[in-house]
N, C-alpha and C positions, 0 to 999 in steps of 0.2 A: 947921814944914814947910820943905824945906827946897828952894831953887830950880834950877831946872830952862834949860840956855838951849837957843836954839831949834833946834839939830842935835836935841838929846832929843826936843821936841816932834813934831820932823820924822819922829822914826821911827814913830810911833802911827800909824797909818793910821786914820780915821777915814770913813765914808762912809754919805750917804743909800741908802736902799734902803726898797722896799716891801712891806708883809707880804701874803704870797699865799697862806695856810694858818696858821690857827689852831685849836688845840685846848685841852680843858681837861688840866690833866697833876695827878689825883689821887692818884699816887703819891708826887709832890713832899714832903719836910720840910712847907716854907711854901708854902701856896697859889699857884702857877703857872700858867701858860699855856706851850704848847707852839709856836713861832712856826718859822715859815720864809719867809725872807724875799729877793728878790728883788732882786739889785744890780746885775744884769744884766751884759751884759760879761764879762770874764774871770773878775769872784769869781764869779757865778750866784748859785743860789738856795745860801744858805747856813741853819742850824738854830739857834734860842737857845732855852733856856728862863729865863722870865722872871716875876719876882714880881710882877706887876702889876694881880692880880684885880681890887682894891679899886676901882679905877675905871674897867675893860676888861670887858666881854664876849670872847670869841671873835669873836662877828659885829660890834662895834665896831671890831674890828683888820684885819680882812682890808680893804685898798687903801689901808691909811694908810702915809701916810711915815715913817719914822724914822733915827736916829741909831746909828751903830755902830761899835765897833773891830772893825776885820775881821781884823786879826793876830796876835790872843792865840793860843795854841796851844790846842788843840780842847779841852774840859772835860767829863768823863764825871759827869753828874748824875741819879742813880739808874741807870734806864737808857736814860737819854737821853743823847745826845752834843752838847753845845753848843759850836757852831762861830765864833760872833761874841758880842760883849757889846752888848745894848741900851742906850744910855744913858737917864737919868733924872734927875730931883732931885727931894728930899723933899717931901711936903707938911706943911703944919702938924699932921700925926699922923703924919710917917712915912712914909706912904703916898707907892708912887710916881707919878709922873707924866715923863712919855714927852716925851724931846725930838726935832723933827722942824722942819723949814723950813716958815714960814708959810704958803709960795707953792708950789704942786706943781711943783719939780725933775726933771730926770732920774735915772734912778736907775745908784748908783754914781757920781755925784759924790762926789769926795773934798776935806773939810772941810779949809779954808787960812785 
């Protein structure tokens, strides 16, 4: 892998925000959820879709915090349009599990 220094880092935009609409998304490849998520401010509610069933309902996600890159360019996924990347890390099967601030934040703080 190979390093990165922190002008790079600088340009990712990274920001909390909370999900205010969940749905199931069945047309997905891999089992999905359908998220929109609220960053308030200038990005607003922004769209992701996300592989996350294995440990998420729909009604477990709507008011939770999360982690995101808000400046990837838009991703057209089936026919959904995914506007931000959720972040995650693996669990010991793979499965993902949702990164978000211990402590409820403002939303659309951007990660420093």
């Amino acid at each position: 892998m190979s390093k990165i220094g922190l002008a790079d880092f600088a340009k990712v935009e990274i920001h909390v925000g909370r999900i205010v609409q969940a749905e199931p998304y069945p047309e997905a490849r891999r089992p999905a959820h359908k998220l929109w998520i609220d960053f308030g401010g200038k990005l607003g509610v922004r769209k992701s879709s996300a592989q996350i069933t294995a440990h998420y309902s729909c009604a477990q996600l709507v008011g939770r915090q999360v982690i995101a890159v808000t400046n990837f360019p838009p991703r057209q996924i089936g026919k959904f349009m995914s506007e931000v990347l959720v972040l995650g890390v693996p669990d010991e099967d793979g499965e993902v599990v949702l990164l978000g601030p211990d402590s409820d934040v403002p939303d659309g703080g951007r990660m420093f």
